[in-house]
N, C-alpha and C positions, 0 to 999 in steps of 0.2 A: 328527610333531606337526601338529596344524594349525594355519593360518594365526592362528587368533582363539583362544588357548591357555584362557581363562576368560573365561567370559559371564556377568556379573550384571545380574539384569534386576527390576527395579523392588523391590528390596529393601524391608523393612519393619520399624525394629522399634520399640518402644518399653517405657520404664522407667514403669510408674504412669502419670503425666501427662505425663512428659515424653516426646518424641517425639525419641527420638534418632537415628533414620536413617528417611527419607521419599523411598519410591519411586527410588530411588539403583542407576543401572545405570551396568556399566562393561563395555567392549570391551579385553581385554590381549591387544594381538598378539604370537606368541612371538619369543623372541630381540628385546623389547624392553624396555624401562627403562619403568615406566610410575610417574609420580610421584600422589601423593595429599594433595592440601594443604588449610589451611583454617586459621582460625583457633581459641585453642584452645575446646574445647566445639562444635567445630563437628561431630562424629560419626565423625573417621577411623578411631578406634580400636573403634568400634561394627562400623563398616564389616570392617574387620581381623578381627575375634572371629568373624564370619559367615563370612567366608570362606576363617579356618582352622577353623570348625564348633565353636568353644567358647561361640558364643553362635549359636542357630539363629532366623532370620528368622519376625518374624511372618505375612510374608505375601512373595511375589517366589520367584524362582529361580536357584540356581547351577550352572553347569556348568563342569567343566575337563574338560581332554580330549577332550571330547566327551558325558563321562559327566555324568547329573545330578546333585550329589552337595551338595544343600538340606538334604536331610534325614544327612547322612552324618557319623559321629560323626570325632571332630579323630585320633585315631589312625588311623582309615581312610584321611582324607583323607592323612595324613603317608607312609603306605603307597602311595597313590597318584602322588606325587611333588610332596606341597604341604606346604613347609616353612617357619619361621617366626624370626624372630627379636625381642627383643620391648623396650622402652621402659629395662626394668630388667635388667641385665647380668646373664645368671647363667649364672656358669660353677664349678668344684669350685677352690676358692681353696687349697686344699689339697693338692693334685693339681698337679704339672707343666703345663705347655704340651701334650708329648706323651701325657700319662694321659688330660689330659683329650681330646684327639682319640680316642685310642688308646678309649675309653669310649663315645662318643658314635659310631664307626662299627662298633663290636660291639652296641651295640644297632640302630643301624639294618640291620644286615645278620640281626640276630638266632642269632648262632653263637656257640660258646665262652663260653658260662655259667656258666667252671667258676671260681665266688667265692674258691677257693682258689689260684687263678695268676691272674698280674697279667696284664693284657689286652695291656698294651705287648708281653708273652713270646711270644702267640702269633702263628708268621712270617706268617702271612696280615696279621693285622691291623699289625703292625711294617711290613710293607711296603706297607701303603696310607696309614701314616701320615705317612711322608714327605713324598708329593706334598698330602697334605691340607696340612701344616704351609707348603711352599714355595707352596701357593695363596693364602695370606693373608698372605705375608709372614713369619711366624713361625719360619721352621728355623735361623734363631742362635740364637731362646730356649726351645728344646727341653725344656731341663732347670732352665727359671725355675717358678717357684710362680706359680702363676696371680694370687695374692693379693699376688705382685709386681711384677705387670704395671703398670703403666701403664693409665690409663681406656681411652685409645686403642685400648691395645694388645688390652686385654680383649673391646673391641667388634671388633678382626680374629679373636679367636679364637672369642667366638659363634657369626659369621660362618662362620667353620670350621666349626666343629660341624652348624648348622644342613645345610653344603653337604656334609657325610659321606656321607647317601644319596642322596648324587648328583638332587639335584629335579629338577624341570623349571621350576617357580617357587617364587620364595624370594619370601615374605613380610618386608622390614624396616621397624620399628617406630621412628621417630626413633632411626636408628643413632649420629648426629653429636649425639645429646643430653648436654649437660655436656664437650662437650670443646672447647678452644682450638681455634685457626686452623691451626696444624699440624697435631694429628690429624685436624680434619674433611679436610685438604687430602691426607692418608696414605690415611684411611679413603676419599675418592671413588676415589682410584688403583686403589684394590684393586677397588671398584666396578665402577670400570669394565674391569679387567683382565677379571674373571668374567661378563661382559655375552655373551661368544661362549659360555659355555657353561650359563648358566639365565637365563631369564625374570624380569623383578624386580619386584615392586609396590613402590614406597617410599614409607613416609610420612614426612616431615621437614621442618621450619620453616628450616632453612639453604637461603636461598634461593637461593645461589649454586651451595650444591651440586646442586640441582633444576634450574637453568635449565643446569647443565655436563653433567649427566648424561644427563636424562626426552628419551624421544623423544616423549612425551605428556605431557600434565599432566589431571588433573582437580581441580576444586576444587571443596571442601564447604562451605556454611555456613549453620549451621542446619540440619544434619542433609539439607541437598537441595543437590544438584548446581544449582551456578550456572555452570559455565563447565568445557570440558572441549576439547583441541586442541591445538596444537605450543606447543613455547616462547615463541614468537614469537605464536601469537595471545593466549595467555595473559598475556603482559605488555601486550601492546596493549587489554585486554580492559577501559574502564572500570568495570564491579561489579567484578570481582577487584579493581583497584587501591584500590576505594572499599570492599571487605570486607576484604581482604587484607593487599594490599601497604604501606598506608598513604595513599593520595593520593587526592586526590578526584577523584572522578568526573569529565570536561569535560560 
């Protein structure tokens, strides 16, 4: 990989009148945390939709890898090694813990399509499921209903999912949204356990989980980059504190 894993460079887009992401470029070095904050309406999730290619830029460019990939539709880019996880939990609530990994790494691997045998049966896939399950914590609850899980729990198994075909950056979408202090505090462990093996862009308002994890930060508001640099200049940053954080400006 190299060094600078995805380049967005002066993004553009807008809804009608509203101007929801303006000339908004970011640097993601690999095997880093890079965090994405703002207040809400501030454009993260505009941001987001472009650069898993479910909303394509009015005007700017993106590359990962190396490759240009602006114009590249959202399954490609997932083929490519750019995966996603997203605001609203969804996972098959009806389906085990292990069906649904078991599901979600036979499509990404794209083998054994046979609708008539259950996906857990096949030993290829049975044996990558394991370590999927022990990466997020999950291999006591193997055989729990998804739709039993726990909020928390259900956002380590997304998480799972999305990390099946193995990305190189994973997209998360306010992972810590709706849950207690506990989970957020479960949910960064696991963060940061999977930090040596993909690249992260995280968007999230848990501010403590951002300043424990990001080896970067950027911040959005109003749809343009005000403030973009380590933990530390970003807390120091008077507009952040004064858009952001809450505090005024000195």
């Amino acid at each position: 990989m190299p060094d600078t894993l995805l380049t967005v460079t002066r993004i553009n887009k807008r809804f009608g009148a509203v101007q929801a992401c303006r000339d908004v470029s970011l640097d993601i070095e690999a095997g880093h945390i890079h965090a994405l904050i703002g207040p809400n309406g501030a454009g993260k999730t505009t941001v987001l939709n472009q650069l898993s290619g479910e909303v394509l830029p009015d005007s700017g460019t993106v590359h990962f890898d190396g490759k240009d990939i602006t114009r590249t539709p959202a399954y490609r880019r997932a083929l490519l090694g750019l995966a996603r996880s997203y605001q609203i939990t969804s996972v098959f609530e009806r389906l085990t813990v292990m069906q649904n990994l078991a599901l979600s790494i036979q499509a990404h691997h794209g083998h054994s399509f046979r609708f008539w045998k259950r996906a857990s049966a096949d030993p290829s896939i049975h044996q990558a499921v394991i370590p999927a399950m022990e990466r997020v914590g999950l291999e006591h609850r193997a055989d729990i209903l998804a739709g039993n899980l726990s909020h928390g729990e259900k956002r380590q198994l997304e998480v799972g999912m999305a990390l099946s075909g193995d990305p190189m950056l994973l997209l998360l979408d306010e992972p810590m949204a709706g849950m207690g202090p506990g989970g957020a505090v479960e949910l960064s462990k696991r963060i940061q356990a999977i930090r040596n093996d993909v690249t992260i862009l995280l968007v999230e308002h848990d501010m403590n989980a951002v300043f424990s994890l990001a080896d970067k930060i950027t911040v959005l508001d109003y749809g343009t980059t005000i403030a973009s640099g380590s933990p530390e200049d970003i807390r120091s940053n008077a507009a952040v504190r004064q858009a952001y954080l809450g505090d005024e400006a000195e």
